[in-house]
Backbone as CSV, one residue per row, in Angstrom:
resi,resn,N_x,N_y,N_z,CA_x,CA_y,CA_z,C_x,C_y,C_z
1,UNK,6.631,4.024,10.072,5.353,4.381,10.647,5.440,5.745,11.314
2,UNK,6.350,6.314,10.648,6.535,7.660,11.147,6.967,7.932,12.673
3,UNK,7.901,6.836,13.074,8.403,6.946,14.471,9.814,7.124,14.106
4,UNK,10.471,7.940,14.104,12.537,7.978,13.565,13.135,7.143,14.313
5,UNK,12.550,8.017,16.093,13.462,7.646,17.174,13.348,5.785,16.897
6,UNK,12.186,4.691,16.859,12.304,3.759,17.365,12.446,2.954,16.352
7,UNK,12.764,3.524,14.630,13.387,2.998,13.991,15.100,2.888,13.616
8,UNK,15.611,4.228,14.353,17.013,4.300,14.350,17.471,3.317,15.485
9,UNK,16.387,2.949,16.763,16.891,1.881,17.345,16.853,0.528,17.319
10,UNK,16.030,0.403,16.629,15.966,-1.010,15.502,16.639,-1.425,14.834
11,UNK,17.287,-0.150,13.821,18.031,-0.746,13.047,19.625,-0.167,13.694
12,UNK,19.679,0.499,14.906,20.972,0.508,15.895,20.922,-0.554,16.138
13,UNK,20.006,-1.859,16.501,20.300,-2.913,17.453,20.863,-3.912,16.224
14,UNK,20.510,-4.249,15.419,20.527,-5.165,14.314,22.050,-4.268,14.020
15,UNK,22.199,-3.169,13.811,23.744,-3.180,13.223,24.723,-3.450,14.205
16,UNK,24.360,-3.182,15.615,25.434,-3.789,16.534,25.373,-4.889,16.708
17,UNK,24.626,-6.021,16.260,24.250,-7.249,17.325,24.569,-8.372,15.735
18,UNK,24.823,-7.216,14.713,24.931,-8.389,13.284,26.425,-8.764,13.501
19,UNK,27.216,-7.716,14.265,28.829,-9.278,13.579,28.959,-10.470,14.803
20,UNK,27.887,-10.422,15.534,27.915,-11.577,16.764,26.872,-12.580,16.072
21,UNK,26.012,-12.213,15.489,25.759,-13.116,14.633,26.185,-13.776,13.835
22,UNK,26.864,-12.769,12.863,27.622,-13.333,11.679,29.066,-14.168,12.298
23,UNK,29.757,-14.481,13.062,30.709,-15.156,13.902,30.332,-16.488,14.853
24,UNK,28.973,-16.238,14.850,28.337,-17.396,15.636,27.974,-18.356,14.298
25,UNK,27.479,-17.817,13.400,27.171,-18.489,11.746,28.330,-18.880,11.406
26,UNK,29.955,-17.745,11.129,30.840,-18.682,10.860,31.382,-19.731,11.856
27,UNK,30.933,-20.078,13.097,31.369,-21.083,13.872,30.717,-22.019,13.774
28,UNK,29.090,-21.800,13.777,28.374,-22.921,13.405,28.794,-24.125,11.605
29,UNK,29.615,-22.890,11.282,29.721,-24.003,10.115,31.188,-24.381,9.669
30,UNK,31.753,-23.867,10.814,33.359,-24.607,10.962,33.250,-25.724,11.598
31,UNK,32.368,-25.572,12.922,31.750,-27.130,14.223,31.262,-28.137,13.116
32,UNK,30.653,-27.723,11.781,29.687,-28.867,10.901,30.801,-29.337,10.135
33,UNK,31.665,-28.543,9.453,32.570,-29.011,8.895,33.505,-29.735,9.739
34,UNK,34.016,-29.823,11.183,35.236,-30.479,11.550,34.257,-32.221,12.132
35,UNK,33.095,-31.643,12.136,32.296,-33.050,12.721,32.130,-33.848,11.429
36,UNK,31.739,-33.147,10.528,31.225,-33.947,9.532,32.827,-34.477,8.846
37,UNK,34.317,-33.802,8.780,35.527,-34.506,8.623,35.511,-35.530,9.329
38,UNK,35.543,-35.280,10.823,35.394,-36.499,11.678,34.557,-37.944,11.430
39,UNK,33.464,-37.516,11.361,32.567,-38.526,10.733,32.840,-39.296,9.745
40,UNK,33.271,-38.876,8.763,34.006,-39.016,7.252,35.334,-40.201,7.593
41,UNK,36.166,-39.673,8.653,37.511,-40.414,8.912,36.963,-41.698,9.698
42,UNK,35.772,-41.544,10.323,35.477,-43.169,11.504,34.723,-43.877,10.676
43,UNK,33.939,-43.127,9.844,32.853,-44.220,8.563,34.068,-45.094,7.894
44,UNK,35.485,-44.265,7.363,36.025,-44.949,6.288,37.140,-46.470,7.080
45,UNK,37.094,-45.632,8.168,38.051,-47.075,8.985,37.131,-48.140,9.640
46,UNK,35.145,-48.080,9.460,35.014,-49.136,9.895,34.161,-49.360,8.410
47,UNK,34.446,-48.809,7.428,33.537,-49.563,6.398,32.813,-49.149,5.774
48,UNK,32.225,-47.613,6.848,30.810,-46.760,6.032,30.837,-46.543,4.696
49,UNK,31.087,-46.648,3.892,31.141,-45.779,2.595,30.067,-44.785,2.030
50,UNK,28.734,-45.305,2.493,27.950,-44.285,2.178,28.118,-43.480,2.939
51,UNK,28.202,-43.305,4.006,28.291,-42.496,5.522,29.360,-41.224,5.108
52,UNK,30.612,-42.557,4.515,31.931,-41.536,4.361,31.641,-40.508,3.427
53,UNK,30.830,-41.562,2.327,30.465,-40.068,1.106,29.494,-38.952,1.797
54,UNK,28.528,-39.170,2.217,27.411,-37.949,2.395,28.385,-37.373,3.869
55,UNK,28.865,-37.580,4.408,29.964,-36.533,5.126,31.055,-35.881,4.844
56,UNK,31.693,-36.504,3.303,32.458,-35.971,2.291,31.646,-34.496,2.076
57,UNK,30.246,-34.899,1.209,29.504,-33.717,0.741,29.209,-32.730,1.838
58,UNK,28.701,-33.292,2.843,28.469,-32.130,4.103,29.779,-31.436,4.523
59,UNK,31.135,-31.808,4.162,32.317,-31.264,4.823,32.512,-29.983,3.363
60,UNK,32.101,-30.466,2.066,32.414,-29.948,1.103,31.546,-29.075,1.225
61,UNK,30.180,-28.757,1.309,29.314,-27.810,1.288,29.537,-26.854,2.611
62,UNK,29.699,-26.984,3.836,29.551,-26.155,4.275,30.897,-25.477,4.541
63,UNK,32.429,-25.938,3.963,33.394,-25.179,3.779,32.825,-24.403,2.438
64,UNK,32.187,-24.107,1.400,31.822,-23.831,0.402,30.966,-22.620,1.150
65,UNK,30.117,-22.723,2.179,29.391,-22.063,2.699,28.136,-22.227,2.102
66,UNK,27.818,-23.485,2.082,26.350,-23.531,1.145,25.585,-24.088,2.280
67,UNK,25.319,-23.163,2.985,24.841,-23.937,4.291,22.869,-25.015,4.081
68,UNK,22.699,-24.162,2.501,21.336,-24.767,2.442,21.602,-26.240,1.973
69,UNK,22.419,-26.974,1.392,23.089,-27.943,1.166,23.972,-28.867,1.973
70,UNK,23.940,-27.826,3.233,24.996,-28.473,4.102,23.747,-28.799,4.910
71,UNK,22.696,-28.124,4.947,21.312,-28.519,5.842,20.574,-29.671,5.412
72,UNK,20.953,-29.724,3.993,19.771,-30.873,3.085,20.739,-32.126,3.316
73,UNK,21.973,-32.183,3.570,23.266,-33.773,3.758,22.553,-34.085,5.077
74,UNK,22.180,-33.441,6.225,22.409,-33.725,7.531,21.125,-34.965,7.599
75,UNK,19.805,-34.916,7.131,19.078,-35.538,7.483,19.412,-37.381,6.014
76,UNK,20.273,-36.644,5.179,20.451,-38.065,4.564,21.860,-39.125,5.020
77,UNK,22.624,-38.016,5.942,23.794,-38.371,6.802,23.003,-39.533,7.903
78,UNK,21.907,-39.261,8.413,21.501,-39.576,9.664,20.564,-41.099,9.072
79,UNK,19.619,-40.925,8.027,19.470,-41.857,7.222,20.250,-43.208,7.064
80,UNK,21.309,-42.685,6.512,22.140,-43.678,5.821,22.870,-44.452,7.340
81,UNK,22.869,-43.868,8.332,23.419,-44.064,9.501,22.737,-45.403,10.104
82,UNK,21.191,-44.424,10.205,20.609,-45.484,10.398,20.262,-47.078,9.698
83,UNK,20.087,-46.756,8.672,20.337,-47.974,7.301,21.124,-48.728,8.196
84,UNK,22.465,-48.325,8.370,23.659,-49.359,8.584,23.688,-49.695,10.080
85,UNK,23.224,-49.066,10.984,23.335,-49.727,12.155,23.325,-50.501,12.938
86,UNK,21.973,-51.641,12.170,21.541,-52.704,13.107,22.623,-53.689,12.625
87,UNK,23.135,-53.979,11.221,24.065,-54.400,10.927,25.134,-54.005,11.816
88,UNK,25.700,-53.567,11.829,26.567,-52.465,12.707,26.936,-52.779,14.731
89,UNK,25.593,-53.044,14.910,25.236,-53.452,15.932,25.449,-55.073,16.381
90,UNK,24.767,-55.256,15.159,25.062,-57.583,15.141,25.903,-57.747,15.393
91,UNK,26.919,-56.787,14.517,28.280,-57.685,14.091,28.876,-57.320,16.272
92,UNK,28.787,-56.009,16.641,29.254,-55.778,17.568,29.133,-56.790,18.862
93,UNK,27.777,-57.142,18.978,27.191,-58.508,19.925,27.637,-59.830,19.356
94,UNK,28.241,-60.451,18.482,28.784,-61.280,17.892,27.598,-62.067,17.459
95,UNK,26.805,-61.625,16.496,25.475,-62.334,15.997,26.131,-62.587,14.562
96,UNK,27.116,-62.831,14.125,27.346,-62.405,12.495,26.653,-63.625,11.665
């Protein structure tokens, strides 16, 4: 728009402020990957199997860096969670 000065500081701010971004992105998807391992290891020792798989895929996608895939597991992770819980729950109160 024919302003230099307040586009060289625009795109000054975005080039200094991009590798704190880009480091906060690769942390956000190391935290998804070691939760979603985690998740993966407590589903398979009490039984989850679906749980264990769609946290398999979420551990696999977002080491892959497919974070749009690692975004689309999270809400069928939470799903399947729920599915199994009230079961989950019975058995815990001794209703079996």
């Amino acid at each position: 728009m024919g302003n230099e000065d307040m586009a060289q500081r625009i795109l000054r701010g975005f080039v200094d402020d991009m590798p704190r971004q880009l480091a906060l992105l690769a942390q956000a998807v190391d935290n998804r990957d070691a939760a979603a391992h985690s998740i993966k290891g407590a589903a398979a020792n009490v039984g989850g199997t679906e749980i264990q798989e769609i946290a398999g895929k979420l551990e696999r996608t977002g080491t892959a860096g497919d974070l749009a895939a690692a975004a689309a597991a999270l809400p069928e992770l939470a799903a399947s969670f729920d599915r199994a819980r009230p079961a989950m729950e019975k058995f815990c109160t001794g209703d079996t």
